[in-house]
N, C-alpha and C positions, 0 to 999 in steps of 0.2 A: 461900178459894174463888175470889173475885175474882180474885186474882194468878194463882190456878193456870189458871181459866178465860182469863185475860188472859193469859197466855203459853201457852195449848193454843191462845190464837185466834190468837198471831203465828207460832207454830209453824205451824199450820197454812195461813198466804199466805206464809212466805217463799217458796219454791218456785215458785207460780205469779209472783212479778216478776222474778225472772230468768229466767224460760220468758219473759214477759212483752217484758224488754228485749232477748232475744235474736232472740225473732220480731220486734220492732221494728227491730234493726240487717239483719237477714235480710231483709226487707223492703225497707229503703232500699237494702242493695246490689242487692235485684235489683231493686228503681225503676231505680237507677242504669244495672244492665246491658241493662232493653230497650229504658230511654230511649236511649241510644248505638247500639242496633241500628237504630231508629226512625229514627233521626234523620243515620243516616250520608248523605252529597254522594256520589250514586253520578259513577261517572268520565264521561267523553264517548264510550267506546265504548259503554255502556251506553244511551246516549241515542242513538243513531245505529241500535243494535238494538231499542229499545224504537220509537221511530216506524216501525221497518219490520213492528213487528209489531202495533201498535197502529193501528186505522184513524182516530182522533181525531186522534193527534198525529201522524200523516202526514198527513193534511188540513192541516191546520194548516203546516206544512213545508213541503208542495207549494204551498199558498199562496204563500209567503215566494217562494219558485220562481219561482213565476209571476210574481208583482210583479215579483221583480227581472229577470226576460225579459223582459217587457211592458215595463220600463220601457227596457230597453239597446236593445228593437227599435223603441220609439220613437224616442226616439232616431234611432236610424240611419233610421228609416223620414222623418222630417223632412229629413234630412241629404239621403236619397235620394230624398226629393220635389224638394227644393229643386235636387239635381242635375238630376233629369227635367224641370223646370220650365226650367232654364237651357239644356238639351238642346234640347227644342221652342222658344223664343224665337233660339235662332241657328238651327236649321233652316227656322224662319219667315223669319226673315233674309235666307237665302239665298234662299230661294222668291221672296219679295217682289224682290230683287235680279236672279233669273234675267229675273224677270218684265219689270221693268223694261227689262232690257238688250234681251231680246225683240220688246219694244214701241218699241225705239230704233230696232231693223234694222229691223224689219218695215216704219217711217217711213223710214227710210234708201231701201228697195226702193223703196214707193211711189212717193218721189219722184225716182227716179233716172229719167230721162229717154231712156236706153238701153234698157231693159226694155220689151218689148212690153203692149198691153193687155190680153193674154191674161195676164200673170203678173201684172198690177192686179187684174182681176179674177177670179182663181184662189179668192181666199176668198172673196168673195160670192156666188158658185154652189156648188151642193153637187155633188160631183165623183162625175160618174158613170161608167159601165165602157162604153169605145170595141173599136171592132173594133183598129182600126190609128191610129196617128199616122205620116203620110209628110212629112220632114224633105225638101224639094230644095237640096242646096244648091248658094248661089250666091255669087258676089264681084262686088264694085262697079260692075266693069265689063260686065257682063254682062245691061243693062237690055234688048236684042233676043230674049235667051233667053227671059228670064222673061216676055215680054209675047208670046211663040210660045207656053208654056206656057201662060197663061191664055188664049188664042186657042185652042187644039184640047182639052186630058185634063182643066184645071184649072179645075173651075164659078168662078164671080163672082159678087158681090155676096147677095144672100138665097138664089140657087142654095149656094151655097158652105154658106151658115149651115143650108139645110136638108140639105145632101152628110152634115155632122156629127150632125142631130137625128134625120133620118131610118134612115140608113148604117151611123151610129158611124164617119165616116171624116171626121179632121180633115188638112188640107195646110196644109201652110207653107213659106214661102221660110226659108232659113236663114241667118244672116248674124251678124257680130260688128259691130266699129267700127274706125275708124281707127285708127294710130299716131297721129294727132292730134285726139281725140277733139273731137267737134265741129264739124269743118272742113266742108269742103263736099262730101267724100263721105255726113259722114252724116247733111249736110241732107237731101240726095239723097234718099237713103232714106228720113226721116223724110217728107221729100213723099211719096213714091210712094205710102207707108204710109198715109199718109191719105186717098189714092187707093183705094186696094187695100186695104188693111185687110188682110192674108195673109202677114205676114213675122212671125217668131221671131227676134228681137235676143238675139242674145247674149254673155254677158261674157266676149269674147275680142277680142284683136287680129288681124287678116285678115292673111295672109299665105301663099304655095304654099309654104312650109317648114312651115307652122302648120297641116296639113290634119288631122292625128294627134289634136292637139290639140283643134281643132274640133268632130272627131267626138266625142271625149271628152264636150265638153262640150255638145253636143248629146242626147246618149241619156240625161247627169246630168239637163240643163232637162227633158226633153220628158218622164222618167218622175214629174219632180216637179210638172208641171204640170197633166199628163192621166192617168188610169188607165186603159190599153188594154191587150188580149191583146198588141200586136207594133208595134215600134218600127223604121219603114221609115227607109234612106239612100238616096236616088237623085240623080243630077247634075242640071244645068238643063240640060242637050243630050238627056236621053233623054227619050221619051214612054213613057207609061205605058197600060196599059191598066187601066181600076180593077177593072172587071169580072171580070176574068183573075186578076191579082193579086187581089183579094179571094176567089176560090174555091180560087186556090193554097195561101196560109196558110188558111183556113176547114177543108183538107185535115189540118191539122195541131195542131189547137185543145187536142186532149185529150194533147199530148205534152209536156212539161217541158226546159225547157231546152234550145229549137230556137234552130239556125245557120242561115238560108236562104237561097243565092243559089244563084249558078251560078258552081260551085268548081272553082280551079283551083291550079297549083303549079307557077310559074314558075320562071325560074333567078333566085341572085342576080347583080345585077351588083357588080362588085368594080372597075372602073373608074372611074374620077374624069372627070366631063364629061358620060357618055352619061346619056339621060333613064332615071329610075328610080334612078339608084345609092344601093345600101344602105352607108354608110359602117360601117358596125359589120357589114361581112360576114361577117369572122372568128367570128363566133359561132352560124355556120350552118354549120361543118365546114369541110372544105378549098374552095380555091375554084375555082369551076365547080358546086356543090350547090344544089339545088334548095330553096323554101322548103316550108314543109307545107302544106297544104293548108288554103286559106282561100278567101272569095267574094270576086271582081273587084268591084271599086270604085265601077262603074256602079249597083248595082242589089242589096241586100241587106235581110234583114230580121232579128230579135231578139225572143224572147219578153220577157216582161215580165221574168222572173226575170234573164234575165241582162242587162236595163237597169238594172236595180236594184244588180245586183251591181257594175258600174260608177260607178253613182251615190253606191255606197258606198266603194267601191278609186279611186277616180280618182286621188287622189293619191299611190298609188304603180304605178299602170300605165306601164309603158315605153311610148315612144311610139318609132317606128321614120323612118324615111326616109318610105316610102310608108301613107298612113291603113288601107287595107284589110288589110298583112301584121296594122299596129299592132291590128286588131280584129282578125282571128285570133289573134294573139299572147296577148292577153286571155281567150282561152276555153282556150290548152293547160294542160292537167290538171286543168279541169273534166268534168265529169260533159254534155259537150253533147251533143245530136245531130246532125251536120254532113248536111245535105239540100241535094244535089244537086241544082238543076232547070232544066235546060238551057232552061223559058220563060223564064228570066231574065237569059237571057243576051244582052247585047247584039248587034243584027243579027237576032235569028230572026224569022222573018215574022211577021204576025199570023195 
């Protein structure tokens, strides 16, 4: 009974241990097959879709980003400091430099000894607005004129200084320096000037070939030293009336770019010898032609704009034979207005 019962009882488990170690082996391969599904290294495309779809590990990503931005624009933002830093210290540079140079001429002017005391003291007054600045000029020899002038039209002494304060009307004699600067024509002058106190020295050599010139440099000085509506030329042989003159241009205050005298348009001469000759005739047409129309020599006036516009062009303004054609020469194919006014014409009565 034993035996029978002992082998009805082994009978009865074989079966379940090889149920047993089949589900056991069935088991391990599929351990095996989810561990390998688990555990697959996905590729780099997958990681590239996965942060764009993922908002953690796009954060994460875009960080990395940023770092390395923030760091390459440092970087250059150093680099490009340090440039703008060496930028601004040479432009300081030059400033400091101009500055300098500046302050060398400005001492230079001071003490040039040719310069009137009106361009000394041009910066210590604060420059205010004149009616007129009237320029007469004159040359070396010509001390009887000028002492006829301040005898009849040309006030003296504190009259003079109040003609300006009161009026807005400054006068000057006008005048340059020797061929030998220094000598005893421009002691001369320098006496009288200390006398008179009424002369505009200016940086030119005197000469009747130099009169173009003169002028030139007359309307440069007088607009750099005063700011007036109208920048007068007149000789030392004419007399002026101020009265006259001041309500003639006063007539003309609101126009731009006035010419004033009393205009005329003489012939060229093309001969060698007679007084006036234009040696650069040819450039007026054939010869026997007339020049165009400009104001006589005696007696003209200039709005501020077009002294200015000289005081900027002078060195390339042609200068002619005679100073008057050379100032109308200067205004052709500007924008001017040429006013004819026969008060201004030398000879008319009073």
């Amino acid at each position: 009974m034993y035996v029978k019962n002992r082998g009805e009882y082994a009978s009865k488990h074989v079966l379940p241990k090889k149920l047993a170690i089949l589900l056991c082996f069935a088991s391990f391969f599929a351990g095996m097959f989810f561990t390998n599904r688990m555990w697959m290294v996905p590729d780099a495309k997958s990681i590239v879709k996965k942060t764009s779809r993922t908002g953690d590990e796009q954060h994460v990503d875009c960080d990395m980003k940023i770092v390395l931005k923030n760091e390459d624009n440092s970087s250059r933002g150093i680099s490009g400091s340090q440039h703008s830093i060496e930028t601004v210290d040479k432009a300081i540079s030059d400033l400091e430099i101009k500055l300098m140079a500046a302050r060398a001429e400005r001492e230079t002017v001071m003490k040039d000894t040719i310069i009137s005391e009106d361009l000394k003291n041009v910066e210590l007054t604060s420059r205010r607005k004149y009616l007129m600045v009237i320029g007469i000029n004159t040359a070396f020899s010509s001390r009887k004129r000028r002492d006829s002038v301040r005898a009849t039209w040309m006030p003296q002494g504190e009259k003079l200084k109040q003609l300006e304060e009161e009026k807005g009307i400054i006068i000057r004699f006008v005048i340059g320096h020797s061929s030998t600067s220094g000598g005893i024509l421009d002691k001369a002058i320098e006496a009288e000037e200390r006398m008179h106190g009424d002369f505009l020295r200016l940086q030119h050599v005197e000469g009747y070939l130099e009169l173009s010139a003169k002028t030139k440099t007359y309307f440069s000085t007088a607009v750099s030293l005063w700011d007036a509506e109208y920048y007068v030329k007149v000789d030392d042989d004419v007399h002026v009336n101020l009265a006259t003159l001041g309500m003639t241009l006063a007539e003309h205050r609101k126009k731009p770019r006035v010419y004033i005298g009393c205009m005329k348009s003489g012939p060229v001469l093309a001969r060698k010898g007679v007084k006036y000759h234009e040696p650069e005739y040819w450039k007026f047409g054939e010869v026997g032609n007339k020049y165009f129309r400009h104001a006589t020599g005696q007696l003209y006036a200039i709005s501020k704009d077009l002294a200015t516009y000289i005081l900027i062009n002078q060195d390339v303004l042609h200068k002619y034979a005679n100073e008057d054609v050379s100032l109308g020469s200067w205004f052709i194919g500007l924008d001017v207005e040429h006013i004819d006014d026969r008060r201004l014409c030398c000879g008319t009565p009073p």
